[in-house]
NUZAVO-825169 format. One record per residue: x, z, y of N, C-alpha, C, O in turn. Coordinates in Angstrom, 1 decimal. Example, Ala and Ser with C-alpha at 12.3 -4.5 7.8 and 13.67 -1.06 7.14 Angstrom:
% residues 2
13.2, 7.8, -5.7, 12.3, 7.8, -4.5, 13.2, 7.8, -3.3, 14.2, 8.5, -3.3
12.8, 7.1, -2.2, 13.7, 7.1, -1.1, 12.9, 7.9, 0.0, 13.4, 8.0, 1.1
This chain:
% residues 89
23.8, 16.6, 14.4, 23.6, 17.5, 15.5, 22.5, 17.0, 16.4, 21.6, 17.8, 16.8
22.5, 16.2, 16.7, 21.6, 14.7, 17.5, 20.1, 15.0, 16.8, 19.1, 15.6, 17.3
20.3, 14.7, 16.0, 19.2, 14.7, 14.3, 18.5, 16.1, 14.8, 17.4, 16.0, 15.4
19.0, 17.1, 14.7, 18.7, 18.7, 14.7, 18.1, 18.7, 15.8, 16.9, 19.0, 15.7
18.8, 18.4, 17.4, 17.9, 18.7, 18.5, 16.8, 17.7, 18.8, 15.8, 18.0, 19.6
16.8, 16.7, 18.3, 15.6, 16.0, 18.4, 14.0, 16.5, 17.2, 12.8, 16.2, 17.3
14.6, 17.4, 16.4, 13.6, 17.4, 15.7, 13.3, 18.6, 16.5, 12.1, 18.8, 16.4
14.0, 19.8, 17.4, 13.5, 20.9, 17.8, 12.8, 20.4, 19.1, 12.1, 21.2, 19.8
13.0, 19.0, 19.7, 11.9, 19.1, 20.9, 11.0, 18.2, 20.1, 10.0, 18.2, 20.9
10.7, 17.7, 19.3, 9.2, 17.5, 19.0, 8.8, 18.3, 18.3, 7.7, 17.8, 17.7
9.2, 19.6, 17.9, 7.9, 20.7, 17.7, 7.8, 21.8, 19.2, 6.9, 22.6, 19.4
8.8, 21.4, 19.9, 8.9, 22.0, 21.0, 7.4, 21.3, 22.0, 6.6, 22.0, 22.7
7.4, 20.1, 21.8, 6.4, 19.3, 22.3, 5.3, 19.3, 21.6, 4.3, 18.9, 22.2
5.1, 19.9, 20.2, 4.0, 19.6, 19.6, 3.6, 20.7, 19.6, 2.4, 20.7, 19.4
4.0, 21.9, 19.8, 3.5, 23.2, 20.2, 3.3, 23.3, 21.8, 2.2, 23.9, 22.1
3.8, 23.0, 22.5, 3.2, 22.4, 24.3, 2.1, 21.8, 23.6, 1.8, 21.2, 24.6
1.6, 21.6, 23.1, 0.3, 20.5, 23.3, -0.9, 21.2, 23.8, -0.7, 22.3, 23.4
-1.8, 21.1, 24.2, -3.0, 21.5, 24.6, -4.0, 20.9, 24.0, -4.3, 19.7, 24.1
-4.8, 22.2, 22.9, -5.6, 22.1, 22.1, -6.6, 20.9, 22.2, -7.0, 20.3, 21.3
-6.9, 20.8, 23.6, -7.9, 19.4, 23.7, -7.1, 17.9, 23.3, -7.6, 16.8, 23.4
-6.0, 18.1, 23.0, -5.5, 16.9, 23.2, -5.2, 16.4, 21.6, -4.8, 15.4, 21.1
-5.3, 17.9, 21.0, -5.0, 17.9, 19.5, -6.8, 17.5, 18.9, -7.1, 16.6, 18.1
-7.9, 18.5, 19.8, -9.2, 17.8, 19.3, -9.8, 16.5, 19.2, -10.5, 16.1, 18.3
-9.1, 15.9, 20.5, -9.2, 14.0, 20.6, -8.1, 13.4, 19.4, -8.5, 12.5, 18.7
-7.2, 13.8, 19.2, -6.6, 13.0, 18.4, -7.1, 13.4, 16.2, -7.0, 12.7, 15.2
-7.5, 14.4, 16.3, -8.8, 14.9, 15.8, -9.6, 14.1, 14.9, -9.8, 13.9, 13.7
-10.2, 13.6, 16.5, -11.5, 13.1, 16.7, -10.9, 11.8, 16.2, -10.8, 11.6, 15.0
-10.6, 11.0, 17.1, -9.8, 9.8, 16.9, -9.7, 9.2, 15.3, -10.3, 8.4, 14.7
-8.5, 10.0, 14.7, -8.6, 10.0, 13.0, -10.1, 9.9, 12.3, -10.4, 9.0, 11.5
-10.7, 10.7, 12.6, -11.9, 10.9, 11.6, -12.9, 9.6, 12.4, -14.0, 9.5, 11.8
-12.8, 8.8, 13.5, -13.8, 7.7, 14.0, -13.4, 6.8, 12.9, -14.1, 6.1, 12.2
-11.7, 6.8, 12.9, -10.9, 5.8, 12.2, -11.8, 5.5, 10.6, -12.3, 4.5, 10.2
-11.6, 6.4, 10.3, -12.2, 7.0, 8.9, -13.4, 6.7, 8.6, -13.7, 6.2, 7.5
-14.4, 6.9, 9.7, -15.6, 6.5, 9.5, -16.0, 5.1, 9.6, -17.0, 4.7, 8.9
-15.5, 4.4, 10.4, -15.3, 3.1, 10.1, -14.5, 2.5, 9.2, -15.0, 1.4, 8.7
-13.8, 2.7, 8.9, -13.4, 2.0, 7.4, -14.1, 3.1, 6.3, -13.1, 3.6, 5.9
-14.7, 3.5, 6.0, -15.8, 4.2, 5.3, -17.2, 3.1, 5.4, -17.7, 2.7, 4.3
-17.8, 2.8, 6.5, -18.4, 2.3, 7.4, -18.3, 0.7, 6.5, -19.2, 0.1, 5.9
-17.3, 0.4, 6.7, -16.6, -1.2, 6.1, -17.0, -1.6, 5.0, -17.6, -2.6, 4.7
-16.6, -0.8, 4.4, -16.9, -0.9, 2.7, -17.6, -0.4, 2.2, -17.3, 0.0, 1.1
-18.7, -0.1, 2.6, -19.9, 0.3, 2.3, -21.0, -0.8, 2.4, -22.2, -0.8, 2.0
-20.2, -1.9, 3.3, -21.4, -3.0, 3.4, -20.3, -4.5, 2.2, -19.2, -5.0, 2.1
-21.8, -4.5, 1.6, -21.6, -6.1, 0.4, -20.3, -6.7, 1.0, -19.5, -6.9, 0.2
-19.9, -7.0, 2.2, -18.8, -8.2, 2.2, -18.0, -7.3, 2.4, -17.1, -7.8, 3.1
-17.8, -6.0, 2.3, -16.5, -5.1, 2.2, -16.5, -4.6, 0.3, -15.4, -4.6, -0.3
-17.4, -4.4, -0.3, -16.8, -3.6, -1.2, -16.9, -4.4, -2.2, -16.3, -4.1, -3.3
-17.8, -5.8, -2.1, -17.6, -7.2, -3.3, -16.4, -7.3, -3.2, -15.9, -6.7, -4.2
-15.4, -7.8, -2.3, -13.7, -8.5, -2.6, -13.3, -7.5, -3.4, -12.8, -7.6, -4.5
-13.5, -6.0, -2.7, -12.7, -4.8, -3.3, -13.0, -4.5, -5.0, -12.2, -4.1, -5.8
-14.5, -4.8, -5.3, -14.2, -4.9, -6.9, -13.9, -5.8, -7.6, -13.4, -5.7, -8.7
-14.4, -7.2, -6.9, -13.4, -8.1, -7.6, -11.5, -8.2, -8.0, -10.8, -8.8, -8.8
-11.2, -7.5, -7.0, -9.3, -7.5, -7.0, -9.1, -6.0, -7.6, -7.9, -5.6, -7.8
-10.4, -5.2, -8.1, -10.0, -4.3, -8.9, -10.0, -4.6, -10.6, -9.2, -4.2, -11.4
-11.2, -5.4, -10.9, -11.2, -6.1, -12.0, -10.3, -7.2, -12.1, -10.0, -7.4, -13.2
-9.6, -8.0, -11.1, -8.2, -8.6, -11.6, -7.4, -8.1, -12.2, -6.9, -8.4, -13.2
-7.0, -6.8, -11.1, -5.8, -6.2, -11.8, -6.3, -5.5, -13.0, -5.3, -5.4, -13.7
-7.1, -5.1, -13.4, -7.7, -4.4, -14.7, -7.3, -5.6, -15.7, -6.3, -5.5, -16.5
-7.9, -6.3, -15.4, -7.5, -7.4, -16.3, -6.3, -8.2, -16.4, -6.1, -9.0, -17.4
-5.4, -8.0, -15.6, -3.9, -8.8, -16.0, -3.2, -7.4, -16.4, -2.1, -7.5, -16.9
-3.6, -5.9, -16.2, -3.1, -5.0, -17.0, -3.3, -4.8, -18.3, -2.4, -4.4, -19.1
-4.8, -5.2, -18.7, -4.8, -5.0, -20.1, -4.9, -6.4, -21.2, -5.2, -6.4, -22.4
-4.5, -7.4, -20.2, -4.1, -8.9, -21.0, -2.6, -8.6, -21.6, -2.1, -8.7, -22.7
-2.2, -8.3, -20.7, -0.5, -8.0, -20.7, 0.5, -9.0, -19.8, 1.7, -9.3, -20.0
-0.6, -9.3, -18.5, 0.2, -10.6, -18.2, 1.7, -9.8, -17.5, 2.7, -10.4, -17.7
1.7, -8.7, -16.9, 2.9, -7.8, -16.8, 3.7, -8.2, -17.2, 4.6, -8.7, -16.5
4.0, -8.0, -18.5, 4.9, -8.0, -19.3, 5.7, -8.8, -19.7, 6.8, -8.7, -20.1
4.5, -10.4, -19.5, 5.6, -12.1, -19.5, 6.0, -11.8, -18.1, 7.1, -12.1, -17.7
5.0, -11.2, -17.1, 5.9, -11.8, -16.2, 7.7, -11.0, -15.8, 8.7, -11.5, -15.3
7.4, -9.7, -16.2, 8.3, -8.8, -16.5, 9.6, -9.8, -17.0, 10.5, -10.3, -16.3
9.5, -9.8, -18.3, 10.5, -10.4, -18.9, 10.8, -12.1, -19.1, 11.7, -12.7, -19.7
10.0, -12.6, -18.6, 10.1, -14.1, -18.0, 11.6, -14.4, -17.8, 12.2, -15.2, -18.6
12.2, -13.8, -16.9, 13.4, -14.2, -16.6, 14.6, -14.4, -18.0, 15.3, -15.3, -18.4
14.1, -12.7, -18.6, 15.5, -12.4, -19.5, 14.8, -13.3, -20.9, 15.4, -13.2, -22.0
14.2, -13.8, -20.9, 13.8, -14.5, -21.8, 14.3, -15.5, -21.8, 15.1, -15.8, -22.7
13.9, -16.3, -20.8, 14.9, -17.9, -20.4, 16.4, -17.6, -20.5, 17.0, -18.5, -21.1
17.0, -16.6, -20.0, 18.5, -16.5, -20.0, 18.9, -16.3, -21.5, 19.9, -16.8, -22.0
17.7, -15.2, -22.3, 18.4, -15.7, -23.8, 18.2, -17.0, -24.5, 18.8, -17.6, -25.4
17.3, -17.2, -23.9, 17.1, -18.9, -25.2, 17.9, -20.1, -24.5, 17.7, -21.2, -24.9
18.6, -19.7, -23.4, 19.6, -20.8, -23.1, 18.9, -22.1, -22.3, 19.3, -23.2, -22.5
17.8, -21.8, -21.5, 17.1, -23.2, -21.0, 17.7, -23.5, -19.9, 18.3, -22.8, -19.2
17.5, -24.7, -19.9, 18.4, -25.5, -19.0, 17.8, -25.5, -17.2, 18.4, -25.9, -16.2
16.6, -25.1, -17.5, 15.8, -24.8, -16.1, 16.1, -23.3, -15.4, 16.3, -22.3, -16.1
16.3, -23.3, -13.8, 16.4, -22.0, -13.3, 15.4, -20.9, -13.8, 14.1, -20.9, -13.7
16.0, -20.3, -14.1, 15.1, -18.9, -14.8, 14.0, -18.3, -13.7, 12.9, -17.8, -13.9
14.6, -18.4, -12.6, 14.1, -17.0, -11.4, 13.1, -18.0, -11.2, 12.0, -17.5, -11.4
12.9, -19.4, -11.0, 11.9, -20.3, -10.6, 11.1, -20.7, -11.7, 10.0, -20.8, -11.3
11.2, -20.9, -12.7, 10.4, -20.7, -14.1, 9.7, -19.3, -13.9, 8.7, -19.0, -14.6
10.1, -18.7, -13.4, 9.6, -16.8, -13.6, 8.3, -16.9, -12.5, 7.2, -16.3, -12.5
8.6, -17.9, -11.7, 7.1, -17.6, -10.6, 6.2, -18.6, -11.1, 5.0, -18.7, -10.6
């Protein structure tokens, strides 16, 4: 019940709003946007970004996933005498 009237005064409040106040927040979003647009558009923003894209490219199609995946249940079947969860990292 609590739940219900709270969600009817914030459309109650977001319909009160005054259009300028919806244009600045607007605006706001899309500055946001243009600066991280802005960001990675320069060499020391979008070098790290393809390097950590070709990582994961590459531990997806090595398969490292999948040891690390089953790492655990592996050690629990072959009976090793070392903690599994800490052998797994």
């Amino acid at each position: 019940m609590a739940e219900l009237e709270a969600e009817r005064s914030v459309k109650k409040e977001s319909q009160s709003e005054n259009p300028e106040e919806k244009q600045r927040r607007c605006k706001a979003g899309k500055s946001v946007a243009a600066f991280l647009t802005a960001l990675l558009m320069q060499p020391s923003g979008y070098k790290p970004f393809i390097i950590i894209i070709m990582l994961f490219v590459f531990q997806q199609f090595s398969g490292l996933y999948i040891v690390m995946l089953y790492s655990v249940t592996f050690l629990q079947d072959v009976g090793s005498s070392m903690n599994e969860f800490q052998v797994g990292i």
